[in-house]
C-alpha positions in Angstrom: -96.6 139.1 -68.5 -99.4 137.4 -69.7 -102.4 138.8 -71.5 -104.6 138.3 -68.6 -101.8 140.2 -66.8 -101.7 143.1 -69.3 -105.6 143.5 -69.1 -105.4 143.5 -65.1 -102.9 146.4 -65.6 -105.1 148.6 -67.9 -107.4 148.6 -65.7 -105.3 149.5 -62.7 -103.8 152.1 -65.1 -107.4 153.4 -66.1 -107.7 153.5 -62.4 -104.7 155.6 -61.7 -105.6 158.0 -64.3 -109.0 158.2 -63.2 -108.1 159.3 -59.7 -105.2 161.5 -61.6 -107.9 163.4 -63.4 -109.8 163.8 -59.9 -107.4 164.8 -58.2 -106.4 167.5 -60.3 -110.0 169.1 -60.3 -109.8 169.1 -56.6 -107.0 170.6 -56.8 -108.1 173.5 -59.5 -111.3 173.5 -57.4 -109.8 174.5 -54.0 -112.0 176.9 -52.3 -109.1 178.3 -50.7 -107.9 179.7 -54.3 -110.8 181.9 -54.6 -110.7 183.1 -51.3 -107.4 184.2 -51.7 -108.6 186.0 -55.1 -111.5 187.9 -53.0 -109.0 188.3 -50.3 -106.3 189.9 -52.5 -108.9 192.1 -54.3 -110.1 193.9 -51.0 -106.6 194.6 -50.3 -106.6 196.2 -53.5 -109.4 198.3 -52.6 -108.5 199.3 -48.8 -104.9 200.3 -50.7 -106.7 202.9 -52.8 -108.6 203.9 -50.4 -105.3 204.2 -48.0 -104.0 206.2 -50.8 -107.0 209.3 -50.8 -106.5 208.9 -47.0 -102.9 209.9 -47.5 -103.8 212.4 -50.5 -106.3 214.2 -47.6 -103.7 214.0 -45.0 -101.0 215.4 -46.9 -103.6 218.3 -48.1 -104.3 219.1 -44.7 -100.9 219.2 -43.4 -100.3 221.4 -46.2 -102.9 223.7 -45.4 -101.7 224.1 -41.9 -98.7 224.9 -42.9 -100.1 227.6 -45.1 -102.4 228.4 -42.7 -99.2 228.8 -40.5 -96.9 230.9 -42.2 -100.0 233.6 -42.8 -100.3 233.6 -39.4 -97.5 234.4 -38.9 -96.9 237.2 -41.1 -100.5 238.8 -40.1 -99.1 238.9 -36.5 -96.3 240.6 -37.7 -98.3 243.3 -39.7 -100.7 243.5 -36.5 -97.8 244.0 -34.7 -96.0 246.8 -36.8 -99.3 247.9 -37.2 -100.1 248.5 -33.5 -96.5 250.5 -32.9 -97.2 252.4 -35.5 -100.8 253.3 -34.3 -98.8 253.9 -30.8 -96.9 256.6 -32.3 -99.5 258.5 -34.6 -100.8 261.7 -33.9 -102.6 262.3 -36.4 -106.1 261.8 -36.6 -106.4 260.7 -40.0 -103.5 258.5 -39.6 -104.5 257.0 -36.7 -108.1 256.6 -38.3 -106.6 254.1 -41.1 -104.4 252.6 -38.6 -107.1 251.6 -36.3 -109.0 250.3 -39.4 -106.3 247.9 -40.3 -105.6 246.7 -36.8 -109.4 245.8 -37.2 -108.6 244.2 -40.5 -106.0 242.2 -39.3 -107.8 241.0 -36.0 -110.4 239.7 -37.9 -108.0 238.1 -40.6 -106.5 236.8 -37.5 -109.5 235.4 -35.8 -110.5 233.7 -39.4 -107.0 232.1 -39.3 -107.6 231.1 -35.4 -110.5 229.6 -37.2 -109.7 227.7 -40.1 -106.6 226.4 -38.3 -109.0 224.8 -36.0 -111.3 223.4 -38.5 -107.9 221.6 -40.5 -106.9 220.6 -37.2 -110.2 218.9 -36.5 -110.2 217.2 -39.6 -106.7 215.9 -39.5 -107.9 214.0 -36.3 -110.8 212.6 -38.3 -108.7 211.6 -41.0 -105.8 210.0 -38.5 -108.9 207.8 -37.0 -109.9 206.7 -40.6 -105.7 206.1 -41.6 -106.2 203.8 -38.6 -108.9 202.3 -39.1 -108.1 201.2 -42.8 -104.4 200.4 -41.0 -106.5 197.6 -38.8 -108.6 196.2 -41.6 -105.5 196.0 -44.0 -103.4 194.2 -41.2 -106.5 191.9 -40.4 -107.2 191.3 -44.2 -103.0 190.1 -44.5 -103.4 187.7 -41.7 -106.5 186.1 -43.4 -104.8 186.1 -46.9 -101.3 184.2 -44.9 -103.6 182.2 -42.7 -105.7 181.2 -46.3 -102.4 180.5 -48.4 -101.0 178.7 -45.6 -104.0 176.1 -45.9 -104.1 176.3 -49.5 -100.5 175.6 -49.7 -100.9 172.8 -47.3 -104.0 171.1 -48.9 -102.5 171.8 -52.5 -99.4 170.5 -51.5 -100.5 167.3 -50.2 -103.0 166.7 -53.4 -99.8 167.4 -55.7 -97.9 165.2 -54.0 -100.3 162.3 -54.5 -101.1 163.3 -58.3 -97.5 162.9 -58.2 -96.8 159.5 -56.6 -99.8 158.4 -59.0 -97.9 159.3 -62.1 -95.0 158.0 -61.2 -97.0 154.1 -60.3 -98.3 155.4 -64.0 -94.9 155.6 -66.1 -93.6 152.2 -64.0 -97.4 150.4 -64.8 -96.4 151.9 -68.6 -92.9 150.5 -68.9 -94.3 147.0 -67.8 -97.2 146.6 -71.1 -96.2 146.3 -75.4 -95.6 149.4 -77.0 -98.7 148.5 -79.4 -101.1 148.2 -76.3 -99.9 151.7 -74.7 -100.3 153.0 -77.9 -103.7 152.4 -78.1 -104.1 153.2 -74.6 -102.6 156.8 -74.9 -105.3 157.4 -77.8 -108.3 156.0 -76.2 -107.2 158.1 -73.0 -107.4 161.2 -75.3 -110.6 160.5 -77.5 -112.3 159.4 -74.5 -112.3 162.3 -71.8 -110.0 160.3 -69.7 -111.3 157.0 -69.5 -109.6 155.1 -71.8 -110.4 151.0 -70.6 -113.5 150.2 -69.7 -114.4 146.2 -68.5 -117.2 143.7 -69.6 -120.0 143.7 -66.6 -122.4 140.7 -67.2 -123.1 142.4 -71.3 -123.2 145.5 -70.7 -119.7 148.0 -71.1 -118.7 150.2 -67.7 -117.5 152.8 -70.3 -121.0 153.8 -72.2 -123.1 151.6 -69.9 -124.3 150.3 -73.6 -125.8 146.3 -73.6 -123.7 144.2 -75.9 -125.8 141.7 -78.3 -125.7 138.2 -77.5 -123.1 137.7 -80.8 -121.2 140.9 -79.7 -120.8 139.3 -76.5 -119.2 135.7 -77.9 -117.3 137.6 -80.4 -115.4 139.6 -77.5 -115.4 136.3 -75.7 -113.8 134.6 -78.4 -111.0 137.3 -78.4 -107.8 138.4 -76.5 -108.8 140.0 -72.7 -108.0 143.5 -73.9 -110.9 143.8 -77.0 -112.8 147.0 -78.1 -116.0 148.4 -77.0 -118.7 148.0 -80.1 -121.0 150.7 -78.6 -118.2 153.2 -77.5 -115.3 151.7 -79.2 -113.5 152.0 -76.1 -110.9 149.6 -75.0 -112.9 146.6 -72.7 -111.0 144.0 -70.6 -113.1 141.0 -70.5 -111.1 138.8 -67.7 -114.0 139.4 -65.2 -116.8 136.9 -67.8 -113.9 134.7 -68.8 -112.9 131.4 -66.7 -109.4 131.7 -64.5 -106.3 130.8 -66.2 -104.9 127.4 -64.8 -101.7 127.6 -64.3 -99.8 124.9 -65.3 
């Protein structure tokens, strides 16, 4: 290749790296990616508060059961109670008894009672279980239906970053070791934009106007020359004459 030809190449190469570099921030820029964040994090939240639903629930159930098994056994003491009453003859006896059975038919109305009341809250709590049951499901199919597009959208941007880098390493393999050298540290000093070419006097690189004698003296020299303003690399094939081939 010619130098002509290795200055046409920088700047292609400049060019790939350029659109490598915007490509990239697109890609870290996705608004899908924070979507999926926000997303993610009010799942997070309806799972806690799944999780007190579930703590309440369980409470509840458990106080039923309690509830329950008292019940139980007070109707078996009102019960006992009452055949015992049935058989009495005495007055005192039967005095206590009938106190008791009063006890226990109050005890038994206050269990009546609270049962209800647990009862009545388990139904508000199943309505709330379900209710955070529909928002989770609705807040999955938004996360899939979000990571599908960002997977489809990222894919496709990583695929051209990809076919760019490798028209990169082939475009590298083509130039002298020297000039991809100097390439790879311009590139690095220079926040990605390594080449820059001669436009009129001025430098597309730092926009900086060249001096009449900084012009002729990059004139004077090979295509690929350096920047005085920004001491980037500058082609300078666009202010030169075409080659003739011979």
């Amino acid at each position: 290749m010619s130098e002509q030809q290795h200055a046409e190449a920088l700047l292609t190469l400049s060019d790939i790296d350029v659109s490598i570099l915007r490509l990239t921030k697109q890609l870290d820029e996705l608004p899908q990616k924070q979507l999926i964040l926000e997303v993610r994090q009010k799942i997070k939240e309806l799972e806690a508060k799944s999780a007190q639903v579930q703590k309440m629930a369980n409470d509840t159930a458990r106080m039923l059961t309690m509830l329950a098994d008292e019940t139980i056994l007070n109707d078996k003491h009102l019960a006992e109670t009452q055949a015992n009453l049935n058989k009495s003859k005495e007055y005192r006896e039967t005095s206590n008894l009938v106190a008791e059975m009063d006890m226990l038919a109050n005890r038994k109305s206050k269990l009546e009672e609270d049962s209800l009341a647990q009862m009545e809250k388990q139904d508000k709590i199943a309505d709330v279980s379900a209710q955070v049951m529909e928002a989770s499901l609705k807040l999955q199919a938004e996360e899939k239906a979000i990571t599908d597009e960002y997977r489809k959208i990222g894919g496709d941007l990583k695929q051209d970053i990809f076919d760019l880098e490798h028209t990169r390493e082939a475009l590298l393999d083509t130039l002298p070791d020297d000039l991809v050298q100097n390439y790879r540290k311009a590139l690095k000093s220079k926040a990605g934009i390594g080449v820059a070419h001669l436009n009129g006097n001025r430098c597309s690189g730092c926009f900086g106007t060249l001096s009449e004698g900084q012009l002729a003296k990059l004139l004077e020299g090979p295509p690929v020359g350096v920047c005085p303003s920004c001491n980037r690399m500058i082609v300078t094939i666009e202010n030169r004459e075409p080659e003739i081939e011979e």
